[in-house]
N, C-alpha and C positions, 0 to 999 in steps of 0.2 A: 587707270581708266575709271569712267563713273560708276557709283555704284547705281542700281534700282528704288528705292523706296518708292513703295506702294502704299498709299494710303488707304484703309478698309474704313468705309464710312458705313458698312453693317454688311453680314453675311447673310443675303435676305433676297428670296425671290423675285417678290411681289410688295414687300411693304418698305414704306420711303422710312428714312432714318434721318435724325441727322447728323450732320458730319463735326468729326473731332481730328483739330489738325495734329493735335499728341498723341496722337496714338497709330502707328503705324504698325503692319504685318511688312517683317525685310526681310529683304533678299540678298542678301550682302553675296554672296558668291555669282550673281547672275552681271557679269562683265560687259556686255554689249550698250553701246552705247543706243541711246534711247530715240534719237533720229542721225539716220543718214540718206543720201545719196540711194544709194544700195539697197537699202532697207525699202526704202520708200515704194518700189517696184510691186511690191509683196505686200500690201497691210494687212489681207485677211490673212495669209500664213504667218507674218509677221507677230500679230493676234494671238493665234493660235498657240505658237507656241511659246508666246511670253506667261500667256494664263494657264497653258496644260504645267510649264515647266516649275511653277508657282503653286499651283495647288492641286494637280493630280496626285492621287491617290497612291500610283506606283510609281512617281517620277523617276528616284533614286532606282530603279526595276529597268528603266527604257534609257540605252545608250543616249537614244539620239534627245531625250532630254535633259541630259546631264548637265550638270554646270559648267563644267569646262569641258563642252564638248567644239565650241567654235574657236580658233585663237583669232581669226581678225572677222571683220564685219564685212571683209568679201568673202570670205568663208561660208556665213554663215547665210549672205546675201545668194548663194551658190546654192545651199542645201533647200532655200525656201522656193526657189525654183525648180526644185525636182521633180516636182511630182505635177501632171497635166490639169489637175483642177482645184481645189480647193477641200473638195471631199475626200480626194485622195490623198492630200496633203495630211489631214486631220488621221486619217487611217493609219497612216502610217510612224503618227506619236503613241499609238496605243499599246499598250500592255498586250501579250500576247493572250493570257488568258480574262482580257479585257471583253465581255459580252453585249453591253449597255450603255456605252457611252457612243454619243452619236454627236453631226454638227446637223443645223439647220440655216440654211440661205435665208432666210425671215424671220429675224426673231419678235416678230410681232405675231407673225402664225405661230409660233413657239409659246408665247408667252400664253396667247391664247387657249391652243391646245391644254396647259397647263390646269388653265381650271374647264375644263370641259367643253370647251366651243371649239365644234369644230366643221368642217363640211362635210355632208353625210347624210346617207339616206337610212338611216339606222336600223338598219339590219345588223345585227350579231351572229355569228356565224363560227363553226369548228368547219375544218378541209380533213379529209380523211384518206386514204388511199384506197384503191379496190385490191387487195391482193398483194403481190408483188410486182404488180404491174405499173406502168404509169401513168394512168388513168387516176381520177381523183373525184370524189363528191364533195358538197357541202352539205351541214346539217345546220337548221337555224334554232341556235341558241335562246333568243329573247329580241322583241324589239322596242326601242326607244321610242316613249308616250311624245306625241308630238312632232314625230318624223313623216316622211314617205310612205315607209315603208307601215305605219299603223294607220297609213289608208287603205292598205291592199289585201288585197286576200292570201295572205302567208301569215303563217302561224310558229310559232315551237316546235319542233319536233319533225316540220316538213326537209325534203330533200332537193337538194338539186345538182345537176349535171351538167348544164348547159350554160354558157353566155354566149349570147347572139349566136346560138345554132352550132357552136364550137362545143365539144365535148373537154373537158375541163381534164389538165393534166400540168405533172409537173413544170413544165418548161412554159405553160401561156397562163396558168391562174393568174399569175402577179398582174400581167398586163390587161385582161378580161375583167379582173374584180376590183384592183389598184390602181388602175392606169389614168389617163388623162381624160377617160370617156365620164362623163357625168352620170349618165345615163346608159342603164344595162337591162337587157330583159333574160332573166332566167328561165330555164326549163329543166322543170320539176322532173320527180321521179316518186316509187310506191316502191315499200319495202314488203314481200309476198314471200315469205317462206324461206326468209334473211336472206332473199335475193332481192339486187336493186333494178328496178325495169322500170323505164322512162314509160313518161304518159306526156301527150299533147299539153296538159296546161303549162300558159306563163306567165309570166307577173314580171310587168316592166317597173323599177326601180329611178328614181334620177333622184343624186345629192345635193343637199341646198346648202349656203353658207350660213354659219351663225347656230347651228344645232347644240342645244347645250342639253347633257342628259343628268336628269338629277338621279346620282348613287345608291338612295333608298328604294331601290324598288318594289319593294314589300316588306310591311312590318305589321305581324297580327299576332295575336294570342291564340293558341291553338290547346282546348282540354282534351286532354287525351288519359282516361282511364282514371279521371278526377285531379289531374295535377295539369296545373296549366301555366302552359311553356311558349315561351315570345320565340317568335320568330322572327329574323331580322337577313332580308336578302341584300346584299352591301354590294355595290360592282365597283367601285372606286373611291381612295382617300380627299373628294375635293374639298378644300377650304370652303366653296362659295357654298354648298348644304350642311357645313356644322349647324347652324340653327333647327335643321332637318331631321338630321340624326338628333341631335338633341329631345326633338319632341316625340321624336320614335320611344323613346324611351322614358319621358315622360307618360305617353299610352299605355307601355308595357308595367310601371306602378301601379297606375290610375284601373289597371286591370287586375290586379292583385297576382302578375306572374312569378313564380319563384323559381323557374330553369330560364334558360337563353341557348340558342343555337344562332350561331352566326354566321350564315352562308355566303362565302366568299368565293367560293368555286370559279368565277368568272372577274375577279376583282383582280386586275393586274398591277396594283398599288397608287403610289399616286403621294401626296403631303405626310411629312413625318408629323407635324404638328396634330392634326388630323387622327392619326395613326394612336397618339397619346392621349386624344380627346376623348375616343371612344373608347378604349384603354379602361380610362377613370370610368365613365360611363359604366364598365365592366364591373371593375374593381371597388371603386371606389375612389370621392376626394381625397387620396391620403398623399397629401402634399411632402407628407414629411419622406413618403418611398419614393425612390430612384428607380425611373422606370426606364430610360437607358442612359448610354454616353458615347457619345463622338469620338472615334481615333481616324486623325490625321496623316499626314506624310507629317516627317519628323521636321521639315521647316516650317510647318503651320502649328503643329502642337507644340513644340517645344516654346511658345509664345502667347499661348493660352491659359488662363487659368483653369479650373475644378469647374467653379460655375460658368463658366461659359461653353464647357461642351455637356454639363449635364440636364439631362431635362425628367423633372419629377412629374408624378400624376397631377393632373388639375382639378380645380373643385369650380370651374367656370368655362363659360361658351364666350367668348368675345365680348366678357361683363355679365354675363347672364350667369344663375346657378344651374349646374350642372346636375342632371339628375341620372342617376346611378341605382343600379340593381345590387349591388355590395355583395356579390357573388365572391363562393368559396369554388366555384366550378366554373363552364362555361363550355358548352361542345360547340367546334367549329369546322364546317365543310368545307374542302378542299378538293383541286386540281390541280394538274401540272401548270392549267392557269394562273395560280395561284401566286402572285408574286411578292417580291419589294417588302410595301408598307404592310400586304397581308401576311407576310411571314413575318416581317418586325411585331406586330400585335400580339401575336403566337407567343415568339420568344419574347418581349417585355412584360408577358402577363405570367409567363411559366416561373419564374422566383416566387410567384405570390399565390398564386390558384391553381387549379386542375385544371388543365388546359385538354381536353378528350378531343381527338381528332380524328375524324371522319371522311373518306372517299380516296383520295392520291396522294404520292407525295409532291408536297411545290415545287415548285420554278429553281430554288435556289440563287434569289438575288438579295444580298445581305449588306450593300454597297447605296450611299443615299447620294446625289447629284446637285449641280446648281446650275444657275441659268450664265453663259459669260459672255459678253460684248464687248467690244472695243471701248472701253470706257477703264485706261488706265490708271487713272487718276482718284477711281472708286476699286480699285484692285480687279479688273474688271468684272466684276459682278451688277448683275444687271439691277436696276432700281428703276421703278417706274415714274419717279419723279426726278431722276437725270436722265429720258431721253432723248433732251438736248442737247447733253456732253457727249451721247455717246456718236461715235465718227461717222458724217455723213455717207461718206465714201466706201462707207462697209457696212452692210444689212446682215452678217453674218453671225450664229449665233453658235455655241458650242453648248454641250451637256452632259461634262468629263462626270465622272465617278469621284470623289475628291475625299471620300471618307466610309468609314463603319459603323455599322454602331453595335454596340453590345449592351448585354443585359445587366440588370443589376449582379447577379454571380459572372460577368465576365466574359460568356460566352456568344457568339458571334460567328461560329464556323458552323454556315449550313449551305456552303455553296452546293452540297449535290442536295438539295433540297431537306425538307422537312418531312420527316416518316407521318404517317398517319396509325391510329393505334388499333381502326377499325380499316382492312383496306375495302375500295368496292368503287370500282369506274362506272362512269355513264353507260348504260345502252341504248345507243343509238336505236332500238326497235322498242324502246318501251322508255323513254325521254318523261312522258307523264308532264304534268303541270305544275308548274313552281311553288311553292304554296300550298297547295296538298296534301293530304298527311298521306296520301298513295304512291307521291313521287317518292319512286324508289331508293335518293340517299337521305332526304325528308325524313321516311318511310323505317330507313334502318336507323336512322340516330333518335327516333321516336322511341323505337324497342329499345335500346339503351338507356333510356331517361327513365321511362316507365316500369325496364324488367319484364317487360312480355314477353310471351314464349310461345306468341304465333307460329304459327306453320306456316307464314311467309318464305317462297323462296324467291333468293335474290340473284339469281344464275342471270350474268349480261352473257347474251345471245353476240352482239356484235358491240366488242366495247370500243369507246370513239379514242380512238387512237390518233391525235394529231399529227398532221405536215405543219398545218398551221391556223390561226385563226384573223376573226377581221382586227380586234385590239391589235395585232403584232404590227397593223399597217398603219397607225394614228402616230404623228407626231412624238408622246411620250410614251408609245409601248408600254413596258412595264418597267420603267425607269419612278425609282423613288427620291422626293426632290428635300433639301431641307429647307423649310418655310419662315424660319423664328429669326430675328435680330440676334447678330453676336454682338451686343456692347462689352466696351473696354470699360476698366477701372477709370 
């Protein structure tokens, strides 16, 4: 039978490459022939699982994507029929202790989502529960400059109960706050002696397309007891604000800062490149340290070389010089929010700096993704100047797990997340204001920096304990993506 060769013309989200016909990623074990009859029924599963069995992360882990898991091509014509839709098809390739890899029907909303556009009425938000009940509130996190919801009278800190007159509980959030309705009017609530008791006000919400939020949300210099400390609030790794971040920190020179905190608390990752930018930014241009490296399934790595899965600190923005604090420390705030690329940050800077960590421990996703299309013939890896190769007949897009990455010492195992050195959760009764040297995790990683010995107490009354948040409902969650060209020799 035929063998597969798959041509990799770059292993690249977002940026076009071009193509070398000497150099191919094979699959010598992968026996199905490459059109039939049979097959033809199925493209999107067909798809699916020619790309999961190819460069998923646990392939050799998952029977059903074994090698010689079909012996004829009605066999395997049989299996891609099993399952009722498409989504369920994809579900059902995954690694059991697989948590992040997801498919998406549009990978133009996909692609999108990726650098930060998306529909939305940008509101941010944590879901909490009442008790042990099933009841649920929401507290609003921050909102997006330029949205809906920074016309309306809702703030940080406020509460709500309500969509359309429905009291908010496990079993109808998704559909009330996630659902198909564009438009929701919430009703608020007053927290009074750490009890929650609704009040008459509401505030109708509707999401618009095209919302793109830039990740800087705050960057100032803050003296505090004569030493003066940059602060840098970061929600997400996107490519399209590296120039952003960059001049964040151009500010924080030009202000003569010598500490950094970098509050990630709400950052659920997002661009590995990105991830290495700010990195340097940290640390330092020192091109010469390895700031992580890629591990594969053993059919993609055993085909790579050194340089092409490692990637060292930068001393440039997309040609631009990169301006860097050359920090021997760095304290960084956290949540169980806390994902992906903000936990890769964490561990790529821990070989070289003092990494002090402040509020929760993260998320626990140590695992970086790619975008994949029906576009066989680029290994299906999606490029945006092939698509018109990729198959009209299939919009369908996948964003398997397909790799790790570790530190310069090696290390890479933080699936139960990241400890923090200082612990101390949000209080939902006393949220305070982002940027403030009063907001309460602000507030404690100030006393650390300086050595105060205020009588501040930092006792949370009601700590925000998630069900869940709005980022969990966006397109890339907290999925970390790798953004760099893999060229061959």
């Amino acid at each position: 039978m035929k063998k597969l060769i798959f041509t990799l013309v770059a292993l690249s989200l977002l940026i076009s490459c071009n193509k070398d016909d000497d150099n191919v990623i094979d699959n010598p074990n992968q026996n199905l022939p490459e059109n039939s009859p049979e097959v033809a029924n199925f493209p999107v599963q067909n798809f699916m699982w020619r790309a999961m069995n190819l460069w998923y992360f646990w392939q050799e882990s998952v029977p059903n994507l074994a090698d010689d898991r079909f012996s004829t091509n009605a066999e395997y014509a049989t299996f891609l029929a099993s399952a009722a839709s498409p989504a369920e098809f994809y579900t059902s390739l995954q690694f059991n202790e697989d948590r992040f890899s997801f498919a998406n029907e549009d990978y133009t909303t996909l692609v999108n989502n990726l650098v930060g556009i998306s529909k939305s009425n940008g509101l941010e938000f944590g879901l909490v529960r009442f008790g042990e009940g099933e009841d649920i509130f929401g507290f609003v996190r921050y909102i997006v400059a330029g949205s809906d919801a920074s016309t309306k009278n809702i703030k940080r800190g406020d509460i709500f109960t309500r969509v359309d007159g429905q009291q908010l509980n496990l079993d109808n959030y998704r559909n009330l706050l996630f659902g198909a309705n564009d438009t929701y009017t919430l009703g608020l609530a007053e927290i009074v002696n750490n009890t929650i008791n609704d009040i008459e006000t509401e505030v109708s919400l509707t999401k618009t397309e095209g919302l793109q939020e830039n990740p800087v949300l705050l960057s100032s210099v803050l003296e505090v007891n004569g030493v003066k400390i940059a602060y840098l609030m970061y929600n997400g790794f996107n490519r399209n604000f590296n120039d952003e971040l960059n001049e964040a920190f151009a500010g924080f020179n030009a202000e003569g800062a010598s500490e950094l905190i970098v509050d990630l608390r709400y950052n659920p990752g997002g661009s590995v490149n990105t991830s290495r930018l700010l990195a340097s930014m940290i640390y330092g241009p020192n091109t010469n340290d390895l700031y992580i490296r890629q591990r594969y399934n053993d059919k993609i790595q055993e085909q790579l070389s050194a340089a092409q899965v490692e990637d060292f600190f930068a001393n440039n923005v997309d040609g631009d010089a990169l301006n860097s604090m050359n920090l021997s420390k760095v304290y960084v705030i956290t949540t169980n929010s806390s994902a992906s690329a903000s936990e890769l940050l964490i561990n790529g800077l821990d070989p070289y700096i003092e990494v002090i960590q402040i509020g929760e421990t993260t998320r626990g996703k140590n695992e970086f993704s790619i975008t994949m299309v029906d576009d066989p013939e680029n290994s299906f890896i999606y490029s945006e100047s092939r698509e018109n190769q990729i198959n009209p007949e299939n919009s369908w897009a996948i964003q398997p797990l397909i790799g790790r990455n570790e530190n310069a010492a090696g290390f890479s195992d933080y699936t139960s997340g990241l400890l923090p050195d200082v612990f101390l959760e949000e209080d939902i009764t006393n949220l305070g204001v982002l940027g403030d040297i009063n907001e309460p995790l602000l507030a404690r990683t100030l006393e650390l920096i300086t050595s105060s010995t205020g009588k501040r107490n930092f006792e949370v009354k009601m700590p925000a304990k998630l069900v869940s948040e709005s980022k969990l409902f966006t397109p890339v969650k907290d999925n970390m993506w790798l953004d760099k060209p893999l060229s061959f020799k």
